[in-house]
C-alpha positions as CSV (number, residue, x, y, z in Angstrom):
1,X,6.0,-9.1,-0.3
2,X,7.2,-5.9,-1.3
3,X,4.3,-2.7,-2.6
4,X,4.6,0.6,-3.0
5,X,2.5,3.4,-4.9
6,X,4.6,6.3,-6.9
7,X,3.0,9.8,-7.6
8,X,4.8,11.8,-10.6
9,X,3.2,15.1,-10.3
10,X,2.1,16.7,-13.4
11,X,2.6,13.1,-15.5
12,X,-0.1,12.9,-18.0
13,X,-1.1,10.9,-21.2
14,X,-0.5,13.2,-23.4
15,X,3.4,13.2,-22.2
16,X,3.2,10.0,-23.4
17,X,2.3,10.9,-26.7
18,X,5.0,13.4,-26.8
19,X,7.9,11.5,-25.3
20,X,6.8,7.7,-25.9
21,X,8.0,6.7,-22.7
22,X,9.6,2.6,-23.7
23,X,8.7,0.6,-20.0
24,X,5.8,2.7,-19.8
25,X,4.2,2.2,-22.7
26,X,5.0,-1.3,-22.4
27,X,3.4,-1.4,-19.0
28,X,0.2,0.7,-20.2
29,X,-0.7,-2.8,-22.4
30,X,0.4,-5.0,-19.8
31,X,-1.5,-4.2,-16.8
32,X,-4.5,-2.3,-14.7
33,X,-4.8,1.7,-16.1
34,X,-7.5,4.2,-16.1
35,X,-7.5,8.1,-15.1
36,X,-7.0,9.5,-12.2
37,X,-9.4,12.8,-12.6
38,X,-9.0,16.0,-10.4
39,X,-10.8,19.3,-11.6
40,X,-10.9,21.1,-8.6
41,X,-6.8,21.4,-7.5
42,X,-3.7,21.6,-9.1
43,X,-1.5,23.0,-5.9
44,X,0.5,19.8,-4.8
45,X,-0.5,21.1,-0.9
46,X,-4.4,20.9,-1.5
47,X,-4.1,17.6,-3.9
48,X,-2.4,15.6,-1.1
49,X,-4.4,16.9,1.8
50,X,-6.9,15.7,-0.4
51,X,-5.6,12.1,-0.9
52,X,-3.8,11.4,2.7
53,X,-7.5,12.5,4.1
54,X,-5.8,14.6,6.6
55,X,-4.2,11.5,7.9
56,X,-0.9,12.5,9.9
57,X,2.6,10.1,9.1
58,X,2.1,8.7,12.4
59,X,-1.6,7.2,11.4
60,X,-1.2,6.0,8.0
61,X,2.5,4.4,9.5
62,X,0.0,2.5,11.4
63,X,-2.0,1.3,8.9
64,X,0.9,-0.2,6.8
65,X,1.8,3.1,5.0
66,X,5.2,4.8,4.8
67,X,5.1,8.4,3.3
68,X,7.9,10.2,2.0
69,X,8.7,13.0,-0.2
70,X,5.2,14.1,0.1
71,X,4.5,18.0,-1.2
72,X,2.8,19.0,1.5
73,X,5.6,21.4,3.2
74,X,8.9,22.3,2.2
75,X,10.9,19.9,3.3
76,X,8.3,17.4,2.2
77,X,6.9,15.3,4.3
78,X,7.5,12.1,5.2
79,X,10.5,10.1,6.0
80,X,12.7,10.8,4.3
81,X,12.2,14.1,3.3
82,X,13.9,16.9,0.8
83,X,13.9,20.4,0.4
84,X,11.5,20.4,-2.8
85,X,13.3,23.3,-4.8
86,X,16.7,22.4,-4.5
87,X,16.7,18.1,-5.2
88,X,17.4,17.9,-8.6
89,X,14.9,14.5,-10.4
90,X,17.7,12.3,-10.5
91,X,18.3,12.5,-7.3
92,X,14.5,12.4,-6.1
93,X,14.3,9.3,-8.2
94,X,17.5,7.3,-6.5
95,X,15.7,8.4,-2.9
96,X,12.4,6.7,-4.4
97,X,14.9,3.6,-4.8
98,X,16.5,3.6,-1.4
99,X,13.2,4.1,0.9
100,X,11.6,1.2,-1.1
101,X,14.9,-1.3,-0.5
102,X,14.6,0.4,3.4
103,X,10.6,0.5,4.1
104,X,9.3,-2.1,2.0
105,X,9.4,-5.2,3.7
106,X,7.3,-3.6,6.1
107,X,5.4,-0.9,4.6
108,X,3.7,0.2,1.5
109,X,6.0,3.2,0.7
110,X,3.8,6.1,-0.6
111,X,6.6,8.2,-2.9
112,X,6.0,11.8,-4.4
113,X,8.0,12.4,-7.1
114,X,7.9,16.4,-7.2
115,X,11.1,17.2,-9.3
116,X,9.7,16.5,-12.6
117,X,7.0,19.1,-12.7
118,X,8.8,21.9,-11.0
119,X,11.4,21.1,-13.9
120,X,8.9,21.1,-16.6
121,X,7.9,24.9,-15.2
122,X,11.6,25.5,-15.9
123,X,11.3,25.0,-18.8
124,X,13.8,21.6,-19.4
125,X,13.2,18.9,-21.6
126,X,9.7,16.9,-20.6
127,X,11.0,14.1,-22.7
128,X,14.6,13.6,-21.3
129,X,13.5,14.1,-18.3
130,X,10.3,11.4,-18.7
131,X,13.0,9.1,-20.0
132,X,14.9,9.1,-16.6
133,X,11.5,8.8,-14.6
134,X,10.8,5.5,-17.0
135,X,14.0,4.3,-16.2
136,X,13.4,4.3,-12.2
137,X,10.2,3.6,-12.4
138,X,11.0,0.4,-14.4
139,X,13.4,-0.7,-11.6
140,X,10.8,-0.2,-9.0
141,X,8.4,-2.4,-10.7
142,X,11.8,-5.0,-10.9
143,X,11.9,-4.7,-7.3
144,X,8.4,-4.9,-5.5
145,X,5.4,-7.2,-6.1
146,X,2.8,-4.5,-6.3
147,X,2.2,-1.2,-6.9
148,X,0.7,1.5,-8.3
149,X,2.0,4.3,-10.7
150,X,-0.2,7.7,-10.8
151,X,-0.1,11.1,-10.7
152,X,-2.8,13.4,-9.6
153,X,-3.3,16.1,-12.4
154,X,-1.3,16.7,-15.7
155,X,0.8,19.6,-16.6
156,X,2.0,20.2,-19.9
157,X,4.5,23.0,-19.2
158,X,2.7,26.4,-19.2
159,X,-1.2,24.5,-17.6
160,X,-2.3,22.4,-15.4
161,X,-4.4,19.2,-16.8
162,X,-7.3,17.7,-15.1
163,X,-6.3,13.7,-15.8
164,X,-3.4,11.9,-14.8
165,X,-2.1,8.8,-15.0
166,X,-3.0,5.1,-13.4
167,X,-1.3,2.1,-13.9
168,X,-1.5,-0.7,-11.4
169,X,-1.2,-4.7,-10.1
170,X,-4.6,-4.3,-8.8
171,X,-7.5,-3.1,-10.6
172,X,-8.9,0.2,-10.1
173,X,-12.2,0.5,-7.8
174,X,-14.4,0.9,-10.9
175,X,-13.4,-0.5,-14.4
176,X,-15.7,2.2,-15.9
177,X,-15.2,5.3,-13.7
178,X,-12.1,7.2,-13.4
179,X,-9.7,7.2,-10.1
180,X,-11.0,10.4,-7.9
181,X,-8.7,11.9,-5.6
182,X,-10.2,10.5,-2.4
183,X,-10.0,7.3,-3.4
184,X,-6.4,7.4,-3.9
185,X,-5.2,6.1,-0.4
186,X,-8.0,3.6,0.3
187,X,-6.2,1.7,-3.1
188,X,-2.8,2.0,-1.8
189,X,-4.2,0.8,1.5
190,X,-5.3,-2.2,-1.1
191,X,-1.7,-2.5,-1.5
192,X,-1.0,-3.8,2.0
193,X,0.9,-6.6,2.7
């Protein structure tokens, strides 16, 4: 059984709205959502402190969990990593694809996509480059049994936004409550196989 958990930093609803994102919106009626809600950071480094708990590769590796790409450093962190300001998102995205056919089997891979939002701060095309997320991120649902698909805080181009996305195989801790930072690992952990 194959499970992994995707971060797009700075995805949002309201991209959705914009861009109307095909296998997305698709999935958004077909499975698990809510909000992830985080009011309090919107610097990748204090977001994923936040949501590995402090927990180094070495621990969560024993618990099941495979990081990589993760904005902590520069390069990220994780195996494998990438120098986060030179990787362009289509080449972040076919990375995503090659740890999950590498890790899988045995771990839940835990993938930061980081390209689209330092792109959107350039200033290039949220909706082309949503399109080309949708398209990996459908294949990544083609290939693994579980996962979940979230990002940590919204941003819209010129502001950060205190909601992201959730969509998921598993429900969400609380049906009626939104997806808090912290909680973020203890559901991948969910993802275990």
């Amino acid at each position: 059984m194959k499970a992994a958990a995707v971060s797009i930093n700075g995805l949002s609803y309201s991209s959705f709205a914009d861009c109307s994102p095909k296998f997305l919106f698709n999935l958004f009626s077909s499975t698990y959502r809510g909000v992830v809600e985080n009011r309090d950071f919107s610097e990748p480094f204090n977001v994923w402190k936040l949501i590995l708990k402090n927990a180094s590769f070495e621990q969560l590796l024993s618990r099941g969990i495979h990081l990589s790409n993760i904005p902590i450093s520069n390069p990220t962190y994780g195996r494998p990593s990438t120098d986060m300001f030179k990787i362009n998102l289509k080449e972040e995205l076919e990375l995503l694809l090659d740890t999950i056919n590498d890790y899988s089997d045995k771990y839940v891979v835990l993938f930061s996509v980081n390209a689209y939002e330092r792109d959107l701060k350039n200033k290039k095309n949220a909706c082309e480059e949503l399109s080309l997320i949708d398209e990996y991120l459908k294949a990544v649902f083609e290939t693994v049994d579980s996962y979940v698909f979230f990002s940590p805080y919204g941003f819209n181009g010129t502001s950060y936004e205190p909601y992201g996305i959730y969509l998921s195989s598993i429900p969400r801790p609380s049906e009626e409550e939104t997806i808090k930072l912290d909680q973020i690992l203890d559901i991948v952990l969910s993802l275990k196989i």
